[in-house]
N, C-alpha and C positions, 0 to 999 in steps of 0.2 A: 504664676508667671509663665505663659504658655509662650513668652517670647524666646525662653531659650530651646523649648523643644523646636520652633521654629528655628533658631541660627543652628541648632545641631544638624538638621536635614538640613538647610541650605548650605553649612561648610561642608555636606558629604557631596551634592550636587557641584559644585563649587571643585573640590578633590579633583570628582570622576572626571568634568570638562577638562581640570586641568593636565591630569593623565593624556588624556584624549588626544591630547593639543601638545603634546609634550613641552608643558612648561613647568619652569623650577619655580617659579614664585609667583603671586597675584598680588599686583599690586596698588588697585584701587577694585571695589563692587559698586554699581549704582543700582539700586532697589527701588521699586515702582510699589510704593504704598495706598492704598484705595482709602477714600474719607471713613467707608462704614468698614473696616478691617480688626478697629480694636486693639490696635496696637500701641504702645504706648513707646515713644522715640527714646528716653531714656533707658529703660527695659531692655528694647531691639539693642541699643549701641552696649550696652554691657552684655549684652546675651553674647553677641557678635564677638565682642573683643573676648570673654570666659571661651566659646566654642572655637573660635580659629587659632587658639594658642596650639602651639606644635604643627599648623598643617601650612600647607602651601599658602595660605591666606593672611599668615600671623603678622599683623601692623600693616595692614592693607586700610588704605583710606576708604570710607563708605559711603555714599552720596548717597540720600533718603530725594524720592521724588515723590509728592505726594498729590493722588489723583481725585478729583472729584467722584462721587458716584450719581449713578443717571437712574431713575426707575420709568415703568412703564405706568403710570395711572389708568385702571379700569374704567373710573369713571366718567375721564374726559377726553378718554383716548390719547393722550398725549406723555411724548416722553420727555421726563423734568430731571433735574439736578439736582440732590437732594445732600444734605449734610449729614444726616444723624437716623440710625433705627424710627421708626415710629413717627418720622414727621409727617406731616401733611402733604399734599401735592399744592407745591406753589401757585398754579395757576385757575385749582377749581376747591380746596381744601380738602379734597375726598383722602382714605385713609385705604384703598384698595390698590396698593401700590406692590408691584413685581420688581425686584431689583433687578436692574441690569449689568452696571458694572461697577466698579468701586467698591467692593468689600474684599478685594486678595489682596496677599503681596505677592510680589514675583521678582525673580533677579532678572532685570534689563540687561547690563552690559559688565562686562569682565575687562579688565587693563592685566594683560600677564606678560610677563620676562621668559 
């Protein structure tokens, strides 16, 4: 379950901003999830809710925004959309595909008090 070592570093980043910013509470996160990330949403929301207990974040709503990923195809020069590890390139079948974006998560936006 590598989703909670994930919410552990994102409630530390999450902390430091909200020192930063001197606020007492955070009270919603919105998360940018990529199609090829491997994250699994019920996982993430228990990770999230186990790691932000006790911190500035605790019972903070979570919004999951989930992003497409795009690869580069060697074969037909063309940059395509892609859904899953190892698929094909939609527009010529070629399998010599470069990811470009859609496999991170990232935290987008903070709501804090």
């Amino acid at each position: 379950m590598h989703e909670l070592s994930l919410c552990l570093n994102m409630i530390e980043l999450i902390e430091q901003h909200a020192r930063q910013h001197k606020a007492r509470r955070v009270t919603a996160v919105w998360l940018e999830i990529g199609a090829l990330s491997c994250i699994e949403e019920h996982a993430l929301r228990f990770g999230f809710d186990a790691a932000s207990r006790r911190s500035v974040a605790q019972g903070c709503q979570l919004w999951l925004d989930y992003q497409p990923a795009r690869a580069w195809c060697w074969d037909c020069g063309t940059s395509v959309q892609i859904d899953e590890h190892d698929a094909p390139c939609p527009q010529c079948g070629g399998h010599a595909l470069r990811i470009e974006s859609g496999d991170s998560l990232r935290i987008k936006q903070l709501e804090v008090e």
